[in-house]
N, C-alpha and C positions, 0 to 999 in steps of 0.2 A: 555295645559297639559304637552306637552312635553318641554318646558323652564320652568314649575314649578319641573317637576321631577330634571332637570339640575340643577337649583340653589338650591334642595336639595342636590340633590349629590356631589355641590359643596362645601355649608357649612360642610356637614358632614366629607366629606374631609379635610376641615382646620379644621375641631373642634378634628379630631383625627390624627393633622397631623406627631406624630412620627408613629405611627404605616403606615399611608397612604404610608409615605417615606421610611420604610422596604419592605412592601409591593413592591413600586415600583421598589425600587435596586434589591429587588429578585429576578422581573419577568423580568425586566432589563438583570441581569445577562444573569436567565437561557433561555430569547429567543434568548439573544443574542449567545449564548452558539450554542444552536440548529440550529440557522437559520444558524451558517458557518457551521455545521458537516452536515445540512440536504444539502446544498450547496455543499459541496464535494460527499456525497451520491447519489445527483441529475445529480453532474457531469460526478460521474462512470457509474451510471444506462442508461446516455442519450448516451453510448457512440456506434458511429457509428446509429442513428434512425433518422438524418436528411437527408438521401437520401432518394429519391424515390424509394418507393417499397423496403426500407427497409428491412420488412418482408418477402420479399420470396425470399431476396440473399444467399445466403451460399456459404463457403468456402469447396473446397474438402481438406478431411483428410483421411491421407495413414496412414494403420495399413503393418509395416513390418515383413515380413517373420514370422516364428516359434514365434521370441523374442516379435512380434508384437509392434516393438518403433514406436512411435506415433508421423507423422512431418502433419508440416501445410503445407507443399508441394508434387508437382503431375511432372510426368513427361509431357512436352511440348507437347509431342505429342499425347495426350486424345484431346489436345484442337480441330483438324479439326474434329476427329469422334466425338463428343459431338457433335455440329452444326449439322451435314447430319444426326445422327443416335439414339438422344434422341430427341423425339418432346416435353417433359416435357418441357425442358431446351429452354426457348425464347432468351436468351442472354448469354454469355462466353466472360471473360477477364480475362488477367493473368498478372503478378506483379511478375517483379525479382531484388528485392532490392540489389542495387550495394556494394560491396567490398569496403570500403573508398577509394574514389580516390583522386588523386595530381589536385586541381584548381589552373592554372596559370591568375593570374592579377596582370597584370604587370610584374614588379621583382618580387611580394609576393607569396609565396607557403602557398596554403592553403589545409588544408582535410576536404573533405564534406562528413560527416556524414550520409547526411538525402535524397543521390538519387536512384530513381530506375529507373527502365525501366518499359515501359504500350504497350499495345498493342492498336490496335486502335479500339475496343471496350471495351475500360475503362470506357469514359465518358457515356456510355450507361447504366455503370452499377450505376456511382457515381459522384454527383453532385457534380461541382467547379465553384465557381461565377469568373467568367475571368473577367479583366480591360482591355485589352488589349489582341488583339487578339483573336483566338477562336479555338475549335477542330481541325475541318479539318485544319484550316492553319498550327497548330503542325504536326498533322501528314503527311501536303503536303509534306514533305521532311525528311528522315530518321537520317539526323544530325541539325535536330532542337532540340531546348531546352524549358524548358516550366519551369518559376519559381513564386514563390509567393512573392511577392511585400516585406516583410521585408528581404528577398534572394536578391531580386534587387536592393535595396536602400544599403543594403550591398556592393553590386559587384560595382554599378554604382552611387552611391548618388543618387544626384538628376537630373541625368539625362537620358533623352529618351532610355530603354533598348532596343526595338525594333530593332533589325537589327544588334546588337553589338555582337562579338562574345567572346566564353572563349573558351580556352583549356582546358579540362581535359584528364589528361596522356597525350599522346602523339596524340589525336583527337581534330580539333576545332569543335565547336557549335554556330551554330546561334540562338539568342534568338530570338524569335518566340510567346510568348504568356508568360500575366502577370496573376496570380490568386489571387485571397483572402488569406491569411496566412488560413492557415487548422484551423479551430475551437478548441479548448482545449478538446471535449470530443471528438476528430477523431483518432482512429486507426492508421490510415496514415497520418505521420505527416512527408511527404517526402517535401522539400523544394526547389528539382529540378526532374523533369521529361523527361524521353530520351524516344522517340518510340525504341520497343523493336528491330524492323529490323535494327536501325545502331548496337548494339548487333550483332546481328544475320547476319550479311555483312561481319565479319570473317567468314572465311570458316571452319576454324577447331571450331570456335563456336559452329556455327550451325549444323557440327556433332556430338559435345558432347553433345548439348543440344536435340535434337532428338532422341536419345539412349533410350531406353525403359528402362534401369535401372538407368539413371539420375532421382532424384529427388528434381530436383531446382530452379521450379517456385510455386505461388500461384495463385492455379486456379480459379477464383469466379464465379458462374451462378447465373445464373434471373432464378427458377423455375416459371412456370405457376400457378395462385391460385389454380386452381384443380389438382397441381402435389403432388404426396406424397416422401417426403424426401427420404423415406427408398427406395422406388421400385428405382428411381434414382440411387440410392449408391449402390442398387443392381447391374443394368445397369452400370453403371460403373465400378466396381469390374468385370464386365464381358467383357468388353472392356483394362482393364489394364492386364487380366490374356490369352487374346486368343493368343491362339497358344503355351501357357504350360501351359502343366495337372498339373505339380509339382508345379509352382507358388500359395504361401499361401500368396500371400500382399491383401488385402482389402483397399476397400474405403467407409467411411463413410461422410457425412453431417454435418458441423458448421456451425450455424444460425448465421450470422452476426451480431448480437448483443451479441451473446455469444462469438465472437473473443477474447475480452476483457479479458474476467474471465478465458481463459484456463489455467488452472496449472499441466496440463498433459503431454503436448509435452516433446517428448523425445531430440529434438534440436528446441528450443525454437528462434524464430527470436528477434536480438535487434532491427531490426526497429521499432518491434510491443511490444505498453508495455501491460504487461497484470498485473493485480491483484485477488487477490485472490476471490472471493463473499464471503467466510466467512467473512471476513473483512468489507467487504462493511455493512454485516446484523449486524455486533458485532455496527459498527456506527451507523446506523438506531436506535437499541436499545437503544444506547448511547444518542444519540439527544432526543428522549421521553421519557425517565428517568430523565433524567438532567431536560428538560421542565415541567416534572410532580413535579418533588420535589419541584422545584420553585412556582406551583400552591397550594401545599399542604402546604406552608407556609402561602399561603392568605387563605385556608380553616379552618388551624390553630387557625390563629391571627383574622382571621372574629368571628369564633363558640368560642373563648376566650372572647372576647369583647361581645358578645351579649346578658349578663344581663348588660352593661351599656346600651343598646339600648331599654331595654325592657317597659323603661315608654316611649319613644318615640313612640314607638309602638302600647302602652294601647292608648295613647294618639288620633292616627292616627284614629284608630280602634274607639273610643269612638266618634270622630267629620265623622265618615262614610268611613271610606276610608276602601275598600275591601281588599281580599286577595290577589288579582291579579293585584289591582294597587299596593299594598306594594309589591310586587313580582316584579315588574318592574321598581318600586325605585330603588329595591338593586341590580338588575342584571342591571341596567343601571350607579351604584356607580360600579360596577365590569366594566364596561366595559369600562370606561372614566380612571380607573385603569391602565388597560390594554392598551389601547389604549394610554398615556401616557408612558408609559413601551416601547411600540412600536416604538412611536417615538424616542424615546431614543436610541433605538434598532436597528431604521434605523441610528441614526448619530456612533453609537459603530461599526458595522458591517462597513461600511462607512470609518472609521478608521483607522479600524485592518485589513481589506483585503489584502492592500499589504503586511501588517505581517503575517497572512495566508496562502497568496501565497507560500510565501517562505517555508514556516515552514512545509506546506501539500506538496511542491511540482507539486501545479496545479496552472495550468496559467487558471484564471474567467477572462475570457475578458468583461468588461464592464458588471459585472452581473445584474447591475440597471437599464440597455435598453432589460432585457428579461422578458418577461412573467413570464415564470419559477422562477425569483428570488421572482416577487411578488406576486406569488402565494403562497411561500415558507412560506414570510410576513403573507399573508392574511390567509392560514392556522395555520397559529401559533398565529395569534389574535385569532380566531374563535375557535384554542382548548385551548388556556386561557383561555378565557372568558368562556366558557360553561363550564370547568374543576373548575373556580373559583365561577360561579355563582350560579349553578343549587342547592347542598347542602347550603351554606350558605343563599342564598335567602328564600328555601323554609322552612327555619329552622326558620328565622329572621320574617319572613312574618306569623307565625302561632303560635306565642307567643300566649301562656294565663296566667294569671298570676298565675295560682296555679302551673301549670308545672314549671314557671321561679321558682316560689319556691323551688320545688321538683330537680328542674335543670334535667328537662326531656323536649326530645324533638320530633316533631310530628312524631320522626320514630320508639319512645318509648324504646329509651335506653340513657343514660348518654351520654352526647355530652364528656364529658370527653375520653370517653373508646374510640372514635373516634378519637380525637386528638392525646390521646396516640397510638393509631395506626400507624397512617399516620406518625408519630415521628418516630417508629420504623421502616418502609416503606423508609424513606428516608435515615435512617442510615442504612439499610439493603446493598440499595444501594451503599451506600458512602463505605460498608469497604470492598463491593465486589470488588471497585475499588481499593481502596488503596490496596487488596493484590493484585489485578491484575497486579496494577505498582512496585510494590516487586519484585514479581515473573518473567516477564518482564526483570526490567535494571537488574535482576539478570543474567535472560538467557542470557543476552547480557552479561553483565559481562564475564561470562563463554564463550561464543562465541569469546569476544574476545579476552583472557587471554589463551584460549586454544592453545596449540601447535600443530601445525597443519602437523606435522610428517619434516618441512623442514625450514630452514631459511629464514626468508621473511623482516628481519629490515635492514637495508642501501642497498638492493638491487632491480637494477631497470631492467629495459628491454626495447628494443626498436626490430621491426622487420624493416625487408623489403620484397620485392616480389621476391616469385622463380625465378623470371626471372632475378633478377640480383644475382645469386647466384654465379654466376664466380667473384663478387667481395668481398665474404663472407669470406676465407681468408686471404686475405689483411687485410680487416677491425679486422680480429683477434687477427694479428696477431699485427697492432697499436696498439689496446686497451691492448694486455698486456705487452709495454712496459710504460703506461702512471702510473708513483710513485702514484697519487691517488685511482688508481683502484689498491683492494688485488686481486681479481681472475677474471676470465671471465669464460663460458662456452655458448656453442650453444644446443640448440634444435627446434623441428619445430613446437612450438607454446605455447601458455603460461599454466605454471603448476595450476594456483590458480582456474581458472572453465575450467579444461583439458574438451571437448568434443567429442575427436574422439574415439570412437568406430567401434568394428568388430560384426560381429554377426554370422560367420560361417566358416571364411578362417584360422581354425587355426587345431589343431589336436596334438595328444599325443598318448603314448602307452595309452592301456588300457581303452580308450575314450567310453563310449557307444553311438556309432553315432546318438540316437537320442535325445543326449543331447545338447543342440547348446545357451548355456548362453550369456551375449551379456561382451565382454572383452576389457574396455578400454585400447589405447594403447597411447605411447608417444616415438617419438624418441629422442635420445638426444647421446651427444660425451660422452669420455672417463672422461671430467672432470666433469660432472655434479652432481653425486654423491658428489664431494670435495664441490665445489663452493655450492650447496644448504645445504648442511652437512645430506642426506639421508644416514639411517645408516640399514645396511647390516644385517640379521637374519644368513644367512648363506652364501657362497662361498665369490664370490666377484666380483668387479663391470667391466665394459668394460676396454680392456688393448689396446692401440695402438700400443703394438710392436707386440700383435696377432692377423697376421690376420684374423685368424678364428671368431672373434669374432664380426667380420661385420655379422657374420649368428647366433651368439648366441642371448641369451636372457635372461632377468632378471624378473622374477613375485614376485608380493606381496602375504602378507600372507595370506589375502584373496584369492587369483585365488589358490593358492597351496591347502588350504580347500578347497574351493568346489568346485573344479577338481579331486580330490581325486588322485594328483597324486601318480604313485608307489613312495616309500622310496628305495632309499635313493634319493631325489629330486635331489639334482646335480648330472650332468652327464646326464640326461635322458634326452630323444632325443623330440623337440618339433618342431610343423612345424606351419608357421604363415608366409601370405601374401605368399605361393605360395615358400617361403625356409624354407628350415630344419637346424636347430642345437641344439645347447644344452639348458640346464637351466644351468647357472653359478652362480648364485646366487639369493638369497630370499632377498627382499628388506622388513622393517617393513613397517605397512601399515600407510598410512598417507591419508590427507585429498585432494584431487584435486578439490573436488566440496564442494557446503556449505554444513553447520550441517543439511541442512532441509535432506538431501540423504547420504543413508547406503555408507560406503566405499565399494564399488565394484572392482570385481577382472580386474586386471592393469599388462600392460606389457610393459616394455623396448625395445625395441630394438636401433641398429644402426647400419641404411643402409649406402650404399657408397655415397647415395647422400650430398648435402651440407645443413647444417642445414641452418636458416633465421632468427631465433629470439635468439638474446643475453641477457645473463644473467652477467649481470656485478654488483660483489660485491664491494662496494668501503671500503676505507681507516676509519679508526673513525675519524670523523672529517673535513672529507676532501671530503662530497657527493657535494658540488657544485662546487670542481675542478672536478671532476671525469666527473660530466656532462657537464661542458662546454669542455671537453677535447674529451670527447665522440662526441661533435654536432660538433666540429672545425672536428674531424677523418669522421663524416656521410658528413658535408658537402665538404670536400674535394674529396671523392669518389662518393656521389650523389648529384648532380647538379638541377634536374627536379625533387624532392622530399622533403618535410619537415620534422623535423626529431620530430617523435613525440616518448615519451617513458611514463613506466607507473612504479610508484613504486609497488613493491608487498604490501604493506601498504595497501593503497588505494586502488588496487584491490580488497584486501580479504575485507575492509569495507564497498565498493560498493559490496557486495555480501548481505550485511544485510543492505544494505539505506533503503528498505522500512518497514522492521521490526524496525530500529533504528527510523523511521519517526511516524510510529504506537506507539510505546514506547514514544515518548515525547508530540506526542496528546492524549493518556491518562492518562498521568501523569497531562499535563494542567487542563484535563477534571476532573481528580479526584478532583484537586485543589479548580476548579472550585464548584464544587460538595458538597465538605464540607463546602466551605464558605457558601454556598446558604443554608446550611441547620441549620450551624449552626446561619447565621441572623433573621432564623427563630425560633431558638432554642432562641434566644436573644430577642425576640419578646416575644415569651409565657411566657419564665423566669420572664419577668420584669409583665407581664401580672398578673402570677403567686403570685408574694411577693404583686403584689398590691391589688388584692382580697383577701389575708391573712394580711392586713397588721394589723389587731384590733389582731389578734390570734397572732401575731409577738409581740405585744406590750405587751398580756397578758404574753405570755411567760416569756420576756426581766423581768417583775414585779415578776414573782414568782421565778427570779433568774437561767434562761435559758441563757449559755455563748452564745459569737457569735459565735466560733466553731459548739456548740448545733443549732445555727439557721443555720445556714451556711449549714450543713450537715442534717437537715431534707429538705430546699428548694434543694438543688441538689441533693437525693438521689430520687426524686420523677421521675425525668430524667436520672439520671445515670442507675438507673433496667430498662429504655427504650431501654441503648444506649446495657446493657448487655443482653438484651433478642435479638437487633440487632444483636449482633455479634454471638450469638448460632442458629439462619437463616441465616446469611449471609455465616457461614465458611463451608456449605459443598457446598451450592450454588458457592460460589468460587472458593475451591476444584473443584467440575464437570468441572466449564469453564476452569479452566488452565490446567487443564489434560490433556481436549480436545485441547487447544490450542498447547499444547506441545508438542502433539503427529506428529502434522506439523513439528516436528525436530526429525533426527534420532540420537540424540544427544543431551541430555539435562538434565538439575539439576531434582533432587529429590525434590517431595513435603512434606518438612519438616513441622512437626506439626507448630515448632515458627515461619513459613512466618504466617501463620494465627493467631499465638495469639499476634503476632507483631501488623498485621492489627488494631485488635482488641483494643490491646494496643492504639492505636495512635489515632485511635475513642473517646476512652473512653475520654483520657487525654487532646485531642481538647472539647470533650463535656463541662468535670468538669473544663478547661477553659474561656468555654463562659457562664457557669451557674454561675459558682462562683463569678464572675463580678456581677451580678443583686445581686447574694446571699447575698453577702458583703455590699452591698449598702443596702440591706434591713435591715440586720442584725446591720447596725451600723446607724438606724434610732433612733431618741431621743422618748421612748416609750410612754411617755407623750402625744406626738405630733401624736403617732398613734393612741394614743385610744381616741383622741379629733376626729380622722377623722368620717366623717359622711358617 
């Protein structure tokens, strides 16, 4: 039975083999579509869930002071009380990702981005497949090193890392243990590991990091399955506040699987990347839309074709054949559909992966040795195939001839009004998209055309470590004798995502003490106002022949509103970090962090100390003397470091990399999206003129133009694509609204984004309609009214 229904469903296959071939490219496309987005979806969701006990690690998260900023770090010293005095708590490790340091191999100076320090219950909390060596040997010795096998083949080729040492800064390390490269969906993606006691072997170290108001480790625990989060973070909170009443920090609970999604921390770590889960769900939706539309075109194009099917049918029915073997005919013609579609699917996906890679940003190690990828597969057969079969089969399989007359179907309404739906359903879709991707490269447009209150084109920056700040001087005073560089200026740290804030060391007349806002600050020299071109509201900027003005200070227009300071603002006496001076001047307010956050109130100062990060404007024309003029002056002053620097350019556009990433996967997607819908639109069109073609002929005779025909076969579909776009545009409306509101800074929702969409719908539709239309219309009438 089962090779009779096969060679059914295979003739019937070649007997309708254009339609069989839209069919397949459709579903082709849109699993191929979904299988990479559910692929990345799977990647975000799984991230950090392959350790053991998974579910009951959590990260402690400090709410501080009044202002309550929200860090993923705990001060070092919860960690001994947590052991002896929470029984909740089975296990405790903590993670202090390092400050890039200088790796020396060889002659080469290299910066490692990706090490921390672990303490020696890490491995207890998270799982690392070692090649070489094992725990206790890393931590048998406090200047051991612990790397991951692409880190070693790096340092060492292809040879024995075991025993070989590297210097970082001014410390050697023995390597001591090789690991597995960290999985693509791991949190911790450190590619060298130092026990945290050669840290802690400075002596002034491990006073500052013992301080009860240091907070700058990450704590992780193992609770007990019958521990509850909350009474925990209570316990804790009461351990970080004993011995002051005044003390308002809290501590709460981060499930380690929630690391991932935080978009709350107030000093956010670059070891750890995080993304947003709005994001994650808008893709999810994306990938079952895209998949759905694709299946609605074989819903389409099956319930279009199904008065050709209907004497086959009579036919079945009249030699004995039930309702339930014709039912399993057609749902076995859908699934050899599908399942060709599939295979297609695996060699597309196959592909385009390393083009993926790139383009999403995620490293899929070998996704066709997981489980998970084929499960990915195998769900996305199994909601084709039920999505394309379950309606057409049971519509196909319950033909009687007086209904195929009446063209009603066993669910007693017009298969037409159903087609036209699902028509509408997919273009609903498609122009939600198309304005989403408007709206989108618009905000970026905006994002990155915006003036961001300071100079940021041919100037770069490079730092170095306070510690060599006795050579910060000299280097200045090079740099402004070299013709390519126009200016220089120092401050102590980069202006494009400033993050230091205060949260209470500051004061004014008139203050109400129990206002304590949290007040970003910046130092910088007397030229930085020139060299960035920041332009002045009122007084004016630091002077180096006064030296009062080591005590003064400069606030933006922000901190002067909501400070409420007295008028007349200059002159008024303000106190910050423990000295008092003046305000000399109002700076306009400019941008320091991205669009997605309000400009917050900011202050200038400058101390006697020596700044570390240079701001070097160059020459027009002249940015790659300026740099190598630069690297010849770092390296002749620092010897045991590399000289890395960053343009402001690239800074401010790495501030929007994942929204520009999000931006061009759904512009593909949209891409994708139309076409899928409209080769279904291309499908029913031509389905369309061929069921009218006697009524096409009669017309063409009683002196009907091809315009006249042209414009009744497309207008039957164009009222589809325009009752689409009056669903789709507030539906659209809502989500970008929502989306936008993740910016404190962003375009208006202009009526024309939407009738733009619309537009481009329409005019793709009456594109792929008017193709069949015209072929129809310019048939020899003769020859259609001969058709039988």
């Amino acid at each position: 039975m089962l090779i009779s229904y096969l060679l059914t469903a295979w003739r019937s296959l070649r007997k309708y083999f254009g339609v069989s071939l839209i069919n397949i490219l459709g579903l082709s496309a849109g699993m191929t579509t979904a299988v990479l987005i559910f692929l990345w979806v799977n990647n975000e969701t799984s991230f950090d869930r392959d350790h053991p006990d998974s579910g009951h690690i959590y990260r402690i998260t400090s709410h501080i002071g009044s202002v309550k900023w929200t860090w993923e770090t705990a001060p070092l010293f919860l960690v001994e009380p947590i052991r002896t005095r929470i029984p909740e708590v089975s296990a405790v490790a903590c993670l202090n990702p390092a400050y890039p340091p200088t790796v020396h191999i060889g002659t080469e100076l290299l910066t490692e981005q990706h090490l921390a320090y672990v303490d020696s219950a890490w491995f207890s909390l998270f799982h690392y497949d070692f090649v070489r060596g094992n725990a206790a040997g890393f931590f048998s010795h406090p200047f051991n090193l612990l790397l991951t096998q692409s880190k070693a083949r790096t340092y060492f080729g292809d040879q024995d890392p075991i025993g070989r040492t590297i210097r970082i800064d001014s410390i050697t390390y023995r390597v001591a243990a090789i690991v597995k490269d960290n999985p693509a969906n791991s949190s911790f993606r450190f590619d060298m590991l130092i026990p945290t006691d050669a840290w802690l072997s400075d002596a002034d170290h491990r006073k500052y990091d013992y301080e009860k108001g240091n907070f700058s480790y990450q704590i992780f625990l193992k609770l007990r399955p019958d521990a509850q989060p909350a009474k925990v973070a209570a316990a804790l909170t009461g351990l970080l506040r004993v011995g002051d009443k005044k003390d308002q920090n809290e501590i709460t609970l981060t499930a380690l699987k929630d690391i991932h999604f935080e978009t709350d921390l107030t000093f956010p770590s670059d070891a750890i990347e995080h993304v947003n889960r709005k994001t994650v769900d808008i893709f999810t939706i994306l990938g079952i839309f895209i998949l759905l539309i694709a299946c609605i075109n074989y819903v389409n194009l099956s319930t279009a074709r199904s008065s050709t099917r209907a004497k086959e049918v009579g036919v079945r029915k009249i030699i004995g054949a039930s309702k339930g073997s014709l039912f399993a005919q057609f749902t076995l013609e859908t699934f050899l559909v599908s399942l060709a579609s599939l295979l297609i699917t695996v060699l597309l996906v196959a592909t385009l992966l390393p083009w993926f890679r790139q383009l999403s940003g995620r490293d899929y190690l070998n996704p066709f040795g997981s489980a998970a990828t084929w499960s990915i597969f195998g769900l996305t057969l199994l909601i084709a195939t039920t999505l394309n079969s379950i309606y057409p089969a049971l519509m196909l399989s319950s033909f009687r001839p007086l209904n195929v007359l009446k063209g009603i179907t066993l669910l007693r309404f017009k298969d037409v009004s159903l087609r036209r739906g699902l028509v509408v359903l997919q273009f609903t879709f498609s122009i939600v998209l198309i304005a989403g991707t408007i709206i989108i490269q618009r905000q970026l447009r905006f994002i990155q055309h915006l003036d961001p209150g300071y100079t940021h084109s041919q100037v770069f920056e490079f730092s170095m470590s306070w510690r060599r700040g006795n050579l910060a001087p000299g280097i200045l005073h090079d740099l402004q004798a070299v013709n390519s560089i126009a200016d220089v200026a120092t401050a102590d740290e980069s202006i494009v995502n400033m993050q230091s804030m205060n949260g209470g060391d500051y004061d004014w007349d008139g203050r109400d003490t129990g206002f304590r806002p949290t007040l970003f600050q910046f130092a910088a020299d007397e030229d930085f106002a020139r060299v960035m071109e920041l332009h002045l509201q009122q007084g004016r900027w630091f002077d180096r022949t006064r030296r009062e003005d080591k005590h003064n200070f400069i606030l933006n227009e922000t901190a002067v509103r909501e400070f409420n300071i007295h008028k007349p603002v200059i002159g008024q006496h303000f106190r910050f970090h423990h000295d008092t001076g003046q305000i000399i001047g109002i700076v306009n307010d400019f941008h320091f962090a991205s669009l997605h956050e309000k400009i917050r109130p900011f202050i200038f100062h400058s101390p006697t100390g020596v700044h570390t990060t240079f701001y070097i404007k160059t020459q027009p024309g002249k940015t790659p003397a300026a740099l190598t003029a630069a690297r010849a002056i770092w390296q002749r002053n620092i010897t045991d470091a590399p000289f890395d620097y960053h343009f402001l350019d690239d800074e401010l556009n790495n501030l929007y990399k994942a929204d520009a990433t999000i931006s061009t996967l759904i512009l593909l997607f949209s891409v994708i999206a139309i076409l899928i819908s409209c080769l279904g639109l291309v499908g029913l069109a031509a389905f369309t003129a061929q069921r009218r073609t006697r009524e096409i002929g009669i017309r063409k005779v009683l002196g009907a133009t091809m315009s006249n025909i042209i414009t009744l076969l497309s207008w039957e579909f164009m009222r589809l694509v325009l009752i689409a776009v009056l669903i789709a545009t507030p539906i659209a409306w809502w989500s970008m609204h929502h989306w936008l509101q993740d910016f404190a800074y962003h375009i208006p929702l202009g009526a024309w984004t939407f009738a733009l969409a619309g537009a481009i719908a329409i005019g793709i539709a009456l594109l792929t309609v008017s193709s069949q239309s015209v072929k129809a219309a310019s048939a020899n009438p003769a020859k259609n009214l001969r058709t039988d």
